[in-house]
N, C-alpha and C positions, 0 to 999 in steps of 0.2 A: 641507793646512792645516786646523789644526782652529780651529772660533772656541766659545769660550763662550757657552751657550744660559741655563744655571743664574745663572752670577755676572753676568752683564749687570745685570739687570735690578734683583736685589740691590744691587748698585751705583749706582742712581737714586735719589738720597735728598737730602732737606736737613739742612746738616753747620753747627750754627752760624749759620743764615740764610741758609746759602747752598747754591743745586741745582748738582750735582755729578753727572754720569751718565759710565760710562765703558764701554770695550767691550774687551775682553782679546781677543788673539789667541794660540795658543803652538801650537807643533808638536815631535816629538820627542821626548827624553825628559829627566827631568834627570839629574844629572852632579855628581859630584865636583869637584874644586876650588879654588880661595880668589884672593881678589885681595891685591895687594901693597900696604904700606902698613908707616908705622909704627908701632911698636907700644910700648907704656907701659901702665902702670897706669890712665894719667887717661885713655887715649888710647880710640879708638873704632875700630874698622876691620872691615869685612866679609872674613871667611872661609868665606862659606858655599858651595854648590851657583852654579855662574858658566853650565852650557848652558843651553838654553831649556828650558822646564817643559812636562811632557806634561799637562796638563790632564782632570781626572777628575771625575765627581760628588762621591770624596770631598774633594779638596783646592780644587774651584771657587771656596766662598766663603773660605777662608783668602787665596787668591790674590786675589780682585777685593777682599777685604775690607781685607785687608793692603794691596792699591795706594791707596785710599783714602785709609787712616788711618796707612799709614808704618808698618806692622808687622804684630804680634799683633793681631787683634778682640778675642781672650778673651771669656770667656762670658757678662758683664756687658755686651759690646759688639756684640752678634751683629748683623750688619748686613741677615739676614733682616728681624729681628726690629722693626727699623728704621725699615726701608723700610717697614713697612705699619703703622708707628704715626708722624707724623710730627709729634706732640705729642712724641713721649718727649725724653729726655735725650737727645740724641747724643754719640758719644763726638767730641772736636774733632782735628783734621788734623793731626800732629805737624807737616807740613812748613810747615803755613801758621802755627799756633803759633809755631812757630821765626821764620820772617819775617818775621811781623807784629810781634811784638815786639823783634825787632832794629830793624827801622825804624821805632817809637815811638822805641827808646832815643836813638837817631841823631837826630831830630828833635828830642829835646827839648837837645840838646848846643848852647852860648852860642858862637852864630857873630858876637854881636853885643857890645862891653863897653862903658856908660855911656851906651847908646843909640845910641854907633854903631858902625859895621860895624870887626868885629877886621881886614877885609881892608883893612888899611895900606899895606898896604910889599907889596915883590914874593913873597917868602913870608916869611909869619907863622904864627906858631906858638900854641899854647895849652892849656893842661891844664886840669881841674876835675875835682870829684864832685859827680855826680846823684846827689840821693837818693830812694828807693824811695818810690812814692806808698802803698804797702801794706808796707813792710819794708825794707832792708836799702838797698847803693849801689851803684854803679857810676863809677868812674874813667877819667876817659877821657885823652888827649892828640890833638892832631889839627894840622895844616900844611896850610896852606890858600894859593895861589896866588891872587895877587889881577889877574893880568891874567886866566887862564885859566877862572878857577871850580874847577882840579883840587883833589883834598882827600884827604889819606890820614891813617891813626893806627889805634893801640887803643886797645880798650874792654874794661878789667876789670871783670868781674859779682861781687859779693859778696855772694849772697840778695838780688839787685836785682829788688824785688816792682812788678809792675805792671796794675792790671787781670786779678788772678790767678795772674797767670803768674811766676815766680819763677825767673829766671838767677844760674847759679854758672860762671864759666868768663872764657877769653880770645877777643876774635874782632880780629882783623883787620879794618881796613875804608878802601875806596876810593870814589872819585867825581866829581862836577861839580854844582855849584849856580851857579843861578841868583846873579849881582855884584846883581842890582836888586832882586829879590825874594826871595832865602835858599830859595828853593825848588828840593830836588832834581831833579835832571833824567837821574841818574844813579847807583847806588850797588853796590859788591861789596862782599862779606865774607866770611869763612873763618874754620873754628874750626878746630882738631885736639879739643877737649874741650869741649862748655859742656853744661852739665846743666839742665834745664826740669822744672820742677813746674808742669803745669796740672793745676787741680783736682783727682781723685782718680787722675789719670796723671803719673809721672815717666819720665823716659828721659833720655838723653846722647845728645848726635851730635855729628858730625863730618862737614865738608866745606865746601862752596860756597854760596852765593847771590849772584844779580846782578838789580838791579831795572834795566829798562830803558825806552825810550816812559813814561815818568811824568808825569800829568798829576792836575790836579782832583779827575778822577773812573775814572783807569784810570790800568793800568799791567800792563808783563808781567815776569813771575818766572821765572830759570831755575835752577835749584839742583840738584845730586847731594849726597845727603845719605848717609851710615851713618848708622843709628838702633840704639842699644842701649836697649831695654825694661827695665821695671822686674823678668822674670826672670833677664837678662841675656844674651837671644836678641838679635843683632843682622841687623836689613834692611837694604836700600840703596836709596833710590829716584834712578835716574842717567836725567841731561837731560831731568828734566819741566819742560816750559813750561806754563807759566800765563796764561792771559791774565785778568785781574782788569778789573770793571767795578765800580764803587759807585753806591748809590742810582741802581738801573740805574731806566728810567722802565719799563718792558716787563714787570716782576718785581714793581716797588716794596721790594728790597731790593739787596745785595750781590749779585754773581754771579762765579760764577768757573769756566773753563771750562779741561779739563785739554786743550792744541793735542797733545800726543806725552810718551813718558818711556818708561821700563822701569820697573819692581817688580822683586827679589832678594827672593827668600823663602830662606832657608839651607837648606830640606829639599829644595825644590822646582826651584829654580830660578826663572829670568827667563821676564816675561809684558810683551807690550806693552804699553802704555796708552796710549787715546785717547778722544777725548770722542765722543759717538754724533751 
């Protein structure tokens, strides 16, 4: 078993507000192959290298840098380079991007009409559009169960800006809120396409997330993503859990600690991840 000695430690860095350290393991070699999936124009699907990645000095930080950041570093993002300045600009977490602002979009969606709760009747239904606090909208419809809290619908993005970030796409989305307080306590979602513009990064993905234990000030995230980059290189980061803490007291900020996952790099292949 070989463990990474180089990308570890690269990989200790603050992303966004928040420390992130992780530890690759890989053995082997990589390997040919592609996973299944469908395939389209708008679509997204990883075809790249599927055995485990033989890990080298030269591919170390592609590998831990890519687990990170859900792809390419590229050279504006060097995650060296990173770690030992931790004023600079960091490049932000495509997966956590993606997340985070699915479940803004979802929170701010009217579970409530004229002051009081849409949940009338045994299921109720409801459409609207949210418009973009920076740009464009997003339309949603949603069925909501008012003994259970269950709640299912889509959510159409159309340059839906928020806090930067800018969704174009369809996601699916499921869950349980809270009858008393409108507070999630549960949500999934799935895209086959939604396209993200944060800041001077764009990509598309496709797949899963499921937010789970959601409270206050924590919550855990579990998501298999495809990511296709703005050259049109596509990764995979498959069953990373998250466990998320806010305004941790220990920090005095956000923390977010990666429990287990894989990284898919298409040249390389698949490298564990786990938090140190």
């Amino acid at each position: 078993m070989q463990t990474i000695k180089q990308g570890i430690w690269s990989a200790c860095r603050f992303i966004g507000g928040v420390f992130f350290a992780v530890a690759l393991a890989a053995c082997g070699s990589g390997g040919g192959g592609s996973s299944s999936g469908n395939e389209g124009p708008s679509q997204v699907s990883y075809t790249g290298a599927t055995t485990q990645a033989a890990v080298t000095s030269a591919n170390a930080d592609d590998l831990s840098g890519g687990a990170v950041l859900g792809g390419g570093i590229g050279a504006a993002t060097s995650l060296t380079g990173v770690a030992t300045n931790e004023t600079s600009s960091p490049a932000k977490m495509r997966s956590v991007v993606v997340s985070a602002a699915l479940k803004k979009s979802l929170a701010r969606m009217n579970f409530t009409a004229d002051g009081n709760s849409v949940i009338a009747g045994a299921m109720v239904s409801d459409s609207d559009t949210i418009p973009g606090a920076c740009g464009g909208s997003a339309s949603y419809s949603i069925t909501v169960d008012d003994v259970t809290g269950d709640f299912n619908g889509t959510l159409n993005f159309n340059g839906y800006c928020d806090g930067g970030d800018t969704l174009t796409g369809s996601v699916n989305f499921s869950g349980n809120i809270n009858l008393d307080t409108l507070d999630f306590t549960a949500i999934s979602l799935s895209t086959s396409s939604l396209a993200v513009v944060s800041g001077a990064d764009s990509f598309t993905t496709a797949g899963s997330i499921a937010f789970t234990g959601i409270t206050s000030n924590s919550e855990n995230v579990l998501m298999t993503l495809d990511i296709r980059d703005g050259t049109g290189t596509t990764y995979r980061v498959q069953d990373f859990k998250y466990a998320m803490t806010y305004n941790s007291p220990s920090v005095g900020t956000d923390r977010m600690r990666v429990v287990s996952g894989k990284f898919y790099h298409p040249a390389y292949g698949y490298v564990d991840v786990a938090s140190t």
